[in-house]
N, C-alpha and C positions, 0 to 999 in steps of 0.2 A: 150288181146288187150294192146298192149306195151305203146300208146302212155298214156293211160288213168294215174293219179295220184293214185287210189287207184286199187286194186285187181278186175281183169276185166276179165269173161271169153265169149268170142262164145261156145255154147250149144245147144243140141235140149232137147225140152221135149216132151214128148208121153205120149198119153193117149189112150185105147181101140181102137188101132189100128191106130190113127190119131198123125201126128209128127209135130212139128213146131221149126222155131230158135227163141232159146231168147238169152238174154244177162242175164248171172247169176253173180253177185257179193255177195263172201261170206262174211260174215260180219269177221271176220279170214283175210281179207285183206283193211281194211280200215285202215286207219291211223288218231288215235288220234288229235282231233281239240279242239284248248283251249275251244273255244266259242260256245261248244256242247258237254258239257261232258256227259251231258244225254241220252238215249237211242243210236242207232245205225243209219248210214245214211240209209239201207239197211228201217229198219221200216218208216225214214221218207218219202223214194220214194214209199214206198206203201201209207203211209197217202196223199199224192199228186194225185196216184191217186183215192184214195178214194173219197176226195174232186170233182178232174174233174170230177169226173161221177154224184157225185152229184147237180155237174150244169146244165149238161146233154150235154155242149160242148165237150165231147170225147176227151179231148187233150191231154189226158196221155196214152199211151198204156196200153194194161191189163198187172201188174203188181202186185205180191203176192209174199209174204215171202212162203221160201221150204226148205226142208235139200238136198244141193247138196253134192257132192262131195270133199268140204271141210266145210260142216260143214252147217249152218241155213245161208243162202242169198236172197237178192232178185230176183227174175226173173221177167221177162219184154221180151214181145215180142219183137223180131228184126226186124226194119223196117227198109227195103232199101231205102236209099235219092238217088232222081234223080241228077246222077253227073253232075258238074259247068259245063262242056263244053255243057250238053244241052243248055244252055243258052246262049244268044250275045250280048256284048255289042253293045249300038246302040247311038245315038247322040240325045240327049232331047232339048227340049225348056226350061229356065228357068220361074219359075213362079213370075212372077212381083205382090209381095204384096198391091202394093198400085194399081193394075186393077182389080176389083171384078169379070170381064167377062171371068176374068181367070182362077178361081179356078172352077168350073166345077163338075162334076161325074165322072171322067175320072174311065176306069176299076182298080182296081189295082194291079201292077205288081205281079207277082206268083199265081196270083188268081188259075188259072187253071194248072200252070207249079207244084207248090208249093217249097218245098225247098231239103236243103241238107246239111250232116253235115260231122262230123267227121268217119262214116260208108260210106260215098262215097269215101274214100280214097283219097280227095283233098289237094294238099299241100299249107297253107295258104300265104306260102311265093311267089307262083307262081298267087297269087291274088292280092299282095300288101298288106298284112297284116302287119301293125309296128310288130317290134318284141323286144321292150322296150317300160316301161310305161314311162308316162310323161304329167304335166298336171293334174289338180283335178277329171280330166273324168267328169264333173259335164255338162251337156248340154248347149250349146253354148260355150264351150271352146274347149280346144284342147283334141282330144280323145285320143292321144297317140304320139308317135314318132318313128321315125324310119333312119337308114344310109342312106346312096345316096344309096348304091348298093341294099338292099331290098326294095328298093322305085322303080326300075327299071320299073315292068308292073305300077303300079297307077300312078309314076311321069307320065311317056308317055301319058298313057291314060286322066289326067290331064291336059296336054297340052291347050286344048280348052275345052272355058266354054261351059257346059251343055255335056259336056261326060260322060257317067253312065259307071262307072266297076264296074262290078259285082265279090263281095266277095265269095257271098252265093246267091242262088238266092232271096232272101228278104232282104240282106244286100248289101251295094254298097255306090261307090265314084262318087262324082258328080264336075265335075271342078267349080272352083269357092266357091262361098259364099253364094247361095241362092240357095231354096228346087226348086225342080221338081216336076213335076205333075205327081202324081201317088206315090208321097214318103214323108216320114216326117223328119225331120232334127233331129240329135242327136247332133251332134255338130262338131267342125273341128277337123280333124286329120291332123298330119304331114306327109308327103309321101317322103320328100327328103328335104334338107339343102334349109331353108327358100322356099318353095312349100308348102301348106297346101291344102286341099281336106276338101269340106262337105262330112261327114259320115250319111248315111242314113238307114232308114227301110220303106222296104213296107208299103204305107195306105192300108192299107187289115185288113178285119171286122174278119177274123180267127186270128190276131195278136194283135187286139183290145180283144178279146176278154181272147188271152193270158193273156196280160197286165196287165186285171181284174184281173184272178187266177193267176199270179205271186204277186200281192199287197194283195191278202186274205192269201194266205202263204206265205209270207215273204222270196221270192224267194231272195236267195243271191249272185246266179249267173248266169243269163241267159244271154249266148251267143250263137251270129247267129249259132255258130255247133251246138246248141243244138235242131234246127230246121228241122226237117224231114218231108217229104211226100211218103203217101204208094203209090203204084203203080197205086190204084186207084184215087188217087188226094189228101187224106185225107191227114192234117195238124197235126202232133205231135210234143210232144215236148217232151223231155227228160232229163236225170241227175238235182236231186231235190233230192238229198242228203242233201244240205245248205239248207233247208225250215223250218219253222214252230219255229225258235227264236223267246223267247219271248222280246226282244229288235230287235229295227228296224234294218234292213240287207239288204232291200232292195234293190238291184243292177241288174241294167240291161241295153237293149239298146233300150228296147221299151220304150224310155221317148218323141217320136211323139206326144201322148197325154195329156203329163204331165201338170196338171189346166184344161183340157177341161170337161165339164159335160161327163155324163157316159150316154152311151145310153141305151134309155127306157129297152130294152132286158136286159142290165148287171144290173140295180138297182132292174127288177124281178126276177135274177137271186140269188142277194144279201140277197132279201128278203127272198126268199126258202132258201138261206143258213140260215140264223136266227133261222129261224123254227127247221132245220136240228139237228144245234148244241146244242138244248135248253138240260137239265139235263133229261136225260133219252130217248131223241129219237137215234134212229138206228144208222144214222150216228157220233152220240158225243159217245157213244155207244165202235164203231167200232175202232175211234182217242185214247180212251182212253187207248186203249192198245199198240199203237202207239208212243204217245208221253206223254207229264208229263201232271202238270195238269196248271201250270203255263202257258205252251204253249196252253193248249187249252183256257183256258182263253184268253188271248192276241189275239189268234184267232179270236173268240167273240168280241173282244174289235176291232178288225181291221176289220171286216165284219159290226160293227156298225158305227162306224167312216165314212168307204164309203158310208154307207144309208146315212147319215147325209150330207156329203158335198156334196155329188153327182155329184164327179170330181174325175177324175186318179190324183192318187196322185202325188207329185211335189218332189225332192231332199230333201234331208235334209240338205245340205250342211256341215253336219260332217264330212263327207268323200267321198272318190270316187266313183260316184256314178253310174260308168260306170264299165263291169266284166275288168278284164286282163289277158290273150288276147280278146280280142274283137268275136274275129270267133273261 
């Protein structure tokens, strides 16, 4: 897979008769990261999804270290994201903050559609994706930049407020400066020479629920391609290489909930992790082979922190707190 940073291949793997695709990456083609000199990304995408299972939200495909082909990698099932054109852009209402009769239960978008990434073979420049950073990326600022000419499909569809383009299907530009219903605001982007667009993510309780397991491991770059849906609807998520630093890394673009309390599900969820990670149960067990011991600490230390606050955590405003590129 050409477009990928590090050593990527399409694969099948067989077992007593039964074949599947994965994606195998040998750890023989990763490339060296200051900020992780320790173990391999290949073991941390397995500690990730060691983790999601242990939550019991499924949101990492089955994933396991193997000797491929070149050498010990990890494997991870291939799941196909339903391509952008399934989806249409359509013209929203803005949601007015200051009328409470507004905000609503509205369904929310991709619920049933779910998403799609870099495996649907979308080109993100044919979405309006900036293709230069710019900007603290921090929420409510400017998420990125971009020329007049890649700004061509978002400028347009930006034209009038309350138009949603759709990047990804749980990602999208909304004209204007204020969230729609059915979405959470991350912050404005640039789409063309003085045009800006709110950049948006699905309110959806499967991305909510991300959000949680990207703040327990210290996800460091979650972007909208990293969002998939299987054929039967199911939500995953993928590439969790950058995970489990024991300094904050934090990045992503599900900051919708960032200061909100954590709902009742994800603090029981937190609390099972507690139990999980304690000195000697299964799953600390299992990480410890995984990653150091510093990281699982910090772990621990980030799984208790959110019992504590009992809110999605907020920026740290060190740095950008948004990935680059965005989709």
């Amino acid at each position: 897979m050409r477009e990928a940073s590090n050593g990527v291949l399409y694969c099948t793997v067989s077992y007593r008769g039964h074949e599947a695709a994965c994606v195998y990456k040998p750890v023989a083609g990763e490339r060296p990261l200051w900020d992780f000199p320790d173990g391999t990304l290949a073991q941390r995408e397995v500690a990730a999804y060691e983790v999601s299972e242990a939550t019991g939200w499924g949101l990492v495909p089955p994933t396991f270290l193997r000797d491929g082909p070149y050498g010990e990698g990890m494997i991870q099932l291939w799941i196909d994201g339903q391509p952008l054109e399934e989806f249409e852009e359509e013209p929203v209402d803005p949601v007015d903050p200051e009328d409470p009769e507004e905000e609503g239960d509205p369904e929310a978008p991709g619920e049933s559609d779910g998403t799609s990434g870099p495996r649907a073979a979308d080109d993100p420049r044919e979405a309006g994706v900036p293709d230069a950073p710019g900007g603290s990326g921090a929420p409510g600022e400017r998420a990125g930049g971009a020329d007049a000419g890649d700004a061509a499909d978002a400028g347009d569809g930006a034209a009038a407020d309350g138009l949603l383009t759709l990047l990804t299907p749980q990602l999208a530009l909304v004209a204007g400066e204020e969230t729609v219903d059915g979405w959470k605001a991350i912050g404005l982007a640039e789409v063309g020479e003085g045009v800006t667009a709110l950049l948006v993510h699905a309110d959806d309780e499967r991305l909510r629920r991300l959000a949680v397991l990207d703040a327990v491991i210290n996800n460091g770059d979650r972007k909208g391609g990293h969002l998939l849906t299987s054929a039967q609807g199911r939500l995953y998520a993928i590439d969790h290489g950058v995970t489990f630093n024991a300094d904050d890394k934090l990045r992503t673009l599900l900051w919708g909930w960032a200061g909100e309390p954590l709902p009742e599900e994800a603090l029981a969820v937190l609390d099972r992790l507690a139990r999980d990670l304690a000195d000697g149960a299964p799953l600390a067990t299992r990480l410890a082979a995984l990653i150091t011991p510093a990281e699982t600490e910090a772990l621990r230390a980030r799984v208790r922190e959110l019992r504590h606050t009992g809110r999605h955590p907020e920026p740290s405003g060190q740095w950008p707190a948004i990935p680059w590129p965005p989709v």
